[in-house]
C-alpha positions in Angstrom: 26.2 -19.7 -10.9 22.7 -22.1 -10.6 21.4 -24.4 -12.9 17.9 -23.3 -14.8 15.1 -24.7 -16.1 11.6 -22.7 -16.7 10.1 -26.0 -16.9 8.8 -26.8 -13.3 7.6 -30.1 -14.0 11.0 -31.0 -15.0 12.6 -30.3 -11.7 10.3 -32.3 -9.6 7.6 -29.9 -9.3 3.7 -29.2 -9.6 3.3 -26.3 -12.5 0.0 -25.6 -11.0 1.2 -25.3 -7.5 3.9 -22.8 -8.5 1.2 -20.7 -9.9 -0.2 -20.9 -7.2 2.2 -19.2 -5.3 3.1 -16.6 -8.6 -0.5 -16.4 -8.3 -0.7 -15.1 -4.2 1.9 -12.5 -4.6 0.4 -10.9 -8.2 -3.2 -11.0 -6.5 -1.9 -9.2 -2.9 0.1 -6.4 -5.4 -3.3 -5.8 -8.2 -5.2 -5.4 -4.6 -2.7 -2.4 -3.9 -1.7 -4.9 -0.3 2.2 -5.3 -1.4 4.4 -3.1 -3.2 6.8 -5.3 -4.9 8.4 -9.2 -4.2 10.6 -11.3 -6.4 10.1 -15.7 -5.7 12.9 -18.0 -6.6 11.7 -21.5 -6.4 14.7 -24.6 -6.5 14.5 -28.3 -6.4 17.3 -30.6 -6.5 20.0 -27.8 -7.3 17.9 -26.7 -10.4 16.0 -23.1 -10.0 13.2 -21.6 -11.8 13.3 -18.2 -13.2 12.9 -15.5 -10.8 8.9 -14.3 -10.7 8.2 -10.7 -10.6 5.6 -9.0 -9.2 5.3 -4.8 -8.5 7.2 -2.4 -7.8 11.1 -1.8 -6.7 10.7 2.2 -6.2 8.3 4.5 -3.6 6.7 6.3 -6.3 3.3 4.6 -7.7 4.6 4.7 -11.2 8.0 3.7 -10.4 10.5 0.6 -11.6 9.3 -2.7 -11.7 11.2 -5.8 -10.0 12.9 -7.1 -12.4 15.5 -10.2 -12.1 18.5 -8.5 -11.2 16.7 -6.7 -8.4 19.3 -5.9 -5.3 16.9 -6.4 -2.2 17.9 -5.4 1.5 17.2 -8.9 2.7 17.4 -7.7 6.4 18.1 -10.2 9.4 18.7 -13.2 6.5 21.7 -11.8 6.7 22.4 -13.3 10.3 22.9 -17.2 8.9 25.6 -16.0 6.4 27.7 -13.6 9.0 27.6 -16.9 11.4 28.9 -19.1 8.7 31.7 -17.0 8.7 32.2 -17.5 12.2 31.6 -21.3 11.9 34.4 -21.0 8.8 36.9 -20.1 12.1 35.7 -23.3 14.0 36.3 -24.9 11.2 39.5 -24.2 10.6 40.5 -24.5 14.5 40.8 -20.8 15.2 37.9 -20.9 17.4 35.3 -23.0 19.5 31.7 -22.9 20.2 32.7 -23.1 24.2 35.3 -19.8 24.0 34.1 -17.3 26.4 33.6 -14.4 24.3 36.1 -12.5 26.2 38.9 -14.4 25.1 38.6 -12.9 21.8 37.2 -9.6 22.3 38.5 -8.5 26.2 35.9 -5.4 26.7 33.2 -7.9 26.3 33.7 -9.7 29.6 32.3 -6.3 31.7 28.7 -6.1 33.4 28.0 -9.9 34.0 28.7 -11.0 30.4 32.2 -12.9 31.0 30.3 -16.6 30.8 28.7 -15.6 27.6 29.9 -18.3 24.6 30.5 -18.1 20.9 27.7 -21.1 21.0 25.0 -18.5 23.0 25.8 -15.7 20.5 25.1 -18.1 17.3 22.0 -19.7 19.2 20.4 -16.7 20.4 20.9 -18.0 24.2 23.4 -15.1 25.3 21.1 -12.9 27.1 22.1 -9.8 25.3 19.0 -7.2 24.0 17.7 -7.8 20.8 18.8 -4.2 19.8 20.3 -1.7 22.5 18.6 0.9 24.7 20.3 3.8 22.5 19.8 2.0 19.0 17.5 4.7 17.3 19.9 7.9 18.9 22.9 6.2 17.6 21.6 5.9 14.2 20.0 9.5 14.1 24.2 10.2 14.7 24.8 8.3 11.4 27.3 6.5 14.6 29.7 3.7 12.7 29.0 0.3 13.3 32.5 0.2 16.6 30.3 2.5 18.4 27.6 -0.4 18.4 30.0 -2.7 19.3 31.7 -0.3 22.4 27.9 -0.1 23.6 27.5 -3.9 23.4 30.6 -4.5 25.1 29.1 -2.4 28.0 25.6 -3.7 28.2 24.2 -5.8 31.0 22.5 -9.2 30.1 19.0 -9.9 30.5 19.2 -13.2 31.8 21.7 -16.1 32.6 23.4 -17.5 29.3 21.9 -20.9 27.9 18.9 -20.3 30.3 16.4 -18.8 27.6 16.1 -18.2 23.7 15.6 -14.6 23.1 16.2 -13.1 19.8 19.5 -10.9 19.7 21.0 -8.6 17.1 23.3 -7.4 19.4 25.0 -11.1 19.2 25.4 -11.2 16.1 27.3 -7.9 15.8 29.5 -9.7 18.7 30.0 -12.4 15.7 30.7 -10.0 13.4 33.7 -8.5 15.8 34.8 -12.3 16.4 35.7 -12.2 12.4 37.3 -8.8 12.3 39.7 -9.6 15.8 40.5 -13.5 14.4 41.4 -12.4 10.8 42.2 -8.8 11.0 39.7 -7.7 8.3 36.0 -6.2 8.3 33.5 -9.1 8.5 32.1 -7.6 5.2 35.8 -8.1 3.9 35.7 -11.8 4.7 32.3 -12.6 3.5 33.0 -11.3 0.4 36.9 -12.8 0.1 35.2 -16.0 1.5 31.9 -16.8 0.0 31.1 -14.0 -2.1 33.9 -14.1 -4.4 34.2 -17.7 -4.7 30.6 -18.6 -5.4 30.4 -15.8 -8.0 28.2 -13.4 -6.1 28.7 -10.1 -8.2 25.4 -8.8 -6.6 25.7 -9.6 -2.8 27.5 -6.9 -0.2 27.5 -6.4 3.1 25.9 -3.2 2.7 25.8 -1.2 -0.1 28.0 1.7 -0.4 27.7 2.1 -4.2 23.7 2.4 -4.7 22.9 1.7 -8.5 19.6 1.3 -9.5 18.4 -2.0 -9.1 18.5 -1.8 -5.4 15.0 -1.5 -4.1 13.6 0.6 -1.9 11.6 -0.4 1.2 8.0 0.6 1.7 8.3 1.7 5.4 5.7 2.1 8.0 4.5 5.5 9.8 6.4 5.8 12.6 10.2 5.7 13.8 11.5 4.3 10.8 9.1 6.0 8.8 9.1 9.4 10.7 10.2 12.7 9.0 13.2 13.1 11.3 14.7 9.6 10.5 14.8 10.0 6.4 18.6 10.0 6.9 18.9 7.0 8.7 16.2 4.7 7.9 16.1 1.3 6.1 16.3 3.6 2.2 18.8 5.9 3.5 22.5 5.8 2.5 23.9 6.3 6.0 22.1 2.8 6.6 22.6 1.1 3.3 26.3 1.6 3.6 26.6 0.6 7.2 26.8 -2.8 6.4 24.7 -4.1 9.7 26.1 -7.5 10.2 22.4 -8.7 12.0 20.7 -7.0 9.0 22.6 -5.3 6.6 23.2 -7.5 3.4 21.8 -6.7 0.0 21.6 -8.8 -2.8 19.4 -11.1 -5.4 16.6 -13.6 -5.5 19.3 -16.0 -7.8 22.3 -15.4 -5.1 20.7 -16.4 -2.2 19.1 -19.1 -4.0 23.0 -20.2 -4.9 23.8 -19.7 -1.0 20.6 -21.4 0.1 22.0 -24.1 -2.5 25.8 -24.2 -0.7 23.8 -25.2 2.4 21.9 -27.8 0.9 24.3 -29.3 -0.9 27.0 -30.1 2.4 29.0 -26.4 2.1 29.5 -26.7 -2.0 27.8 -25.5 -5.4 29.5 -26.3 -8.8 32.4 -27.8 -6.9 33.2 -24.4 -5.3 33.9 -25.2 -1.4 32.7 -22.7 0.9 32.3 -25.0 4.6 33.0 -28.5 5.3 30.2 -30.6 5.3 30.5 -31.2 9.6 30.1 -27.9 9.5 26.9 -27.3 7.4 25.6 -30.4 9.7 26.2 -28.3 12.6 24.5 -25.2 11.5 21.3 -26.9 10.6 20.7 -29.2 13.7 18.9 -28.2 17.2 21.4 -26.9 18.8 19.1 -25.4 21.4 16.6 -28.4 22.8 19.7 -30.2 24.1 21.1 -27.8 26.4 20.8 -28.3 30.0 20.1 -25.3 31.4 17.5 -23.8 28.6 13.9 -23.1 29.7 11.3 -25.8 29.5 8.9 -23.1 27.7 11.7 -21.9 25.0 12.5 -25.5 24.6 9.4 -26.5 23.2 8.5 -23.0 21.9 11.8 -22.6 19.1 14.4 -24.6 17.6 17.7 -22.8 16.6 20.9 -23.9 14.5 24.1 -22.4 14.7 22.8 -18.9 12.7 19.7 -20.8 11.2 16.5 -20.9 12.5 14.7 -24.6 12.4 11.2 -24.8 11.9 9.3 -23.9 14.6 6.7 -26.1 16.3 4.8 -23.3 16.9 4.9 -21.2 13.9 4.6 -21.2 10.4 7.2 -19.0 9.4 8.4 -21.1 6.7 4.7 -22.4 5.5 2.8 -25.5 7.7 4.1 -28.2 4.9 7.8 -27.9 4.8 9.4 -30.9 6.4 10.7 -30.6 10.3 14.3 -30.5 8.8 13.7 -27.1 7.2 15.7 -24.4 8.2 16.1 -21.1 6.9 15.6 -17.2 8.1 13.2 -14.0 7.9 14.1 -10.8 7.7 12.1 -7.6 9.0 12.1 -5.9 5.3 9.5 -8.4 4.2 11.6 -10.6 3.5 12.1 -14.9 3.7 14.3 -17.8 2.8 14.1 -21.6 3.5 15.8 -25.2 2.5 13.9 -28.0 2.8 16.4 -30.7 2.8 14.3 -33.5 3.0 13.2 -32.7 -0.5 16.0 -30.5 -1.8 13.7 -27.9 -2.0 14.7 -24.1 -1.7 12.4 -20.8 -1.6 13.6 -17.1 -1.8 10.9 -15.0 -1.2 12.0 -11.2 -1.3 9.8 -8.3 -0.5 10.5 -4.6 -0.1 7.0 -3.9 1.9 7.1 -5.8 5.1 3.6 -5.4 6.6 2.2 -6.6 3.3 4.7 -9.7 3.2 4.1 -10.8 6.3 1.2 -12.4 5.9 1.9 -13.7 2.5 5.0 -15.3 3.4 3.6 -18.7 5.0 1.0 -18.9 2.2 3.5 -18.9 -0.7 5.7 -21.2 1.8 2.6 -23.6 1.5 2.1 -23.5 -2.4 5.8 -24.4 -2.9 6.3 -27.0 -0.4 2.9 -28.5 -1.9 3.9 -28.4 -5.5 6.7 -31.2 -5.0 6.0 -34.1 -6.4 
């Protein structure tokens, strides 16, 4: 699937800076600040070993991460479900500039008929991050066309392509696109399209068969966390197997490492196509500070690709070294992954405990980007 070495100095990179960033992650867990995390460090289409650190389970004597570990990688997922949006443009089935509408007719009610494939994969629509009845219609165990009906009936905070505001509900919209172009689930099409091909035995789109290397998530007190949302939090298996398309996909350190690879490598690993390379060019360049009508503020706060985020010239998501080509995504579970194309670098960084990742994140992000040579 990816090319090894254990060897980091033979890849192009600084042994000492990688234990560095082994060394942040083992430190935060013997300190009791982070549960579990698994780091997959590539350079040039040649990865190191996964690194290990904690826990995968709840329980203080639980399984350790291990390798194979199957991590719920949260909104990383959102990059992957617009590439296979971006596989329709591709192909000529769609354009950035269709009104949403024209594929999905219930869409175009309550102000939302100028909203554009292009807003949905840039975060410009105007739609809500999540919807006003998100936490009641996961306490119904409610299937993921009952999110989409509520979309399709929800007002818009503000004008498309006039701001940048972060919005699951779009990429569920994507995720409909998918299902009403090719007639199949997008979970159906990522896995016959990208999946399947690359070799990805251990990436779904949910997870309706739970075995046990999938981790668990450490999750705050509170409304995920609360006693009356155990059948519907991120561990449950009403949530596991709903197969979120702004949050739901599960899978390894080495996977998206091979994904993160695709990307870097113009839409092909091991001479397995998955997007043309105009298309991968797309996905990674500013999309956002070129349009006309965005706001001065967002302009200069965010950079977004088609599905990727860009690094951010005010935040260190990604670490403060990376080069200003670096795109990649977080997801709320703790979890982070980046490409560095300027020096063929990739990191996977997967954690199950998000309020201890988040501020290890940027730090390991450093120590990588550092150790190139």
């Amino acid at each position: 699937m990816i090319r090894r070495n254990d060897e980091p100095e033979q890849i192009g990179l600084c042994g000492e800076g990688i234990r560095s960033a082994y060394g942040i992650l083992e430190e935060a867990v013997v300190r009791g600040e982070l549960m579990g995390a698994a780091l997959q460090v590539s350079r040039g289409g040649v990865a190191l070993p996964p690194a290990c650190f904690g826990r995968r389970t709840l329980a203080a004597d639980g399984s350790p991460v291990e390798p194979d570990t199957r991590f719920l990688v949260a909104s990383i997922t959102k990059p992957i479900v617009a590439a296979a949006v971006m596989s329709l443009v591709e192909r000529g089935k769609v354009c950035l500039d269709d009104p949403v509408p024209d594929i999905v007719p219930e869409f175009g009610q309550a102000g939302k008929e100028g909203v554009q494939v292009r807003h949905l994969l840039t975060h410009t629509s105007g739609l809500p991050d999540m919807l006003p009845q998100n936490l009641a219609l996961r306490a119904e165990h409610a299937p993921l066309e009952v999110f989409i009906q509520h979309i399709c009936r929800v007002e818009l905070l503000f004008d498309p392509g006039t701001r940048i505001s972060y919005q699951s509900c779009g990429i569920a919209m994507l995720g409909e696109i998918v299902q009403r172009v090719e007639a199949v689930p997008i979970r159906t099409f990522l896995k016959r399209s990208f999946f399947d091909p690359l070799g990805l035995a251990d990436t779904t789109l949910g997870s309706t068969n739970r075995c046990p290397r999938e981790s668990e998530v450490k999750i705050r007190s509170g409304e995920y966390g609360a006693a009356d949302a155990v059948s519907w939090n991120w561990n449950s298996d009403y949530w596991r197997g709903f197969g979120a398309p702004w949050g739901g996909l599960v899978t390894t350190t080495a996977e998206m490492t091979a994904l993160c690879q695709a990307f870097l490598f113009g839409g092909s690993l091991n001479g397995i196509r998955i997007l043309q390379p105009a298309t991968v060019a797309a996905m990674t360049a500013d999309q956002t500070s070129a349009m006309p009508d965005l706001n001065r503020a967002d302009r200069f706060r965010q950079r977004w690709g088609l599905g990727w985020r860009l690094r951010d010239r005010m935040s260190s998501i990604f670490g403060d070294l990376t080069s200003d080509a670096t795109f990649g995504h977080e997801g709320a579970t703790g979890t982070v992954a980046w490409v560095d194309p300027e020096t063929e670098t990739t990191c996977v960084l997967f954690s199950n405990d998000p309020q201890g990742a988040a501020p290890l994140r940027p730090r390991v992000g450093n120590a990588v980007a550092a150790s190139v040579m």
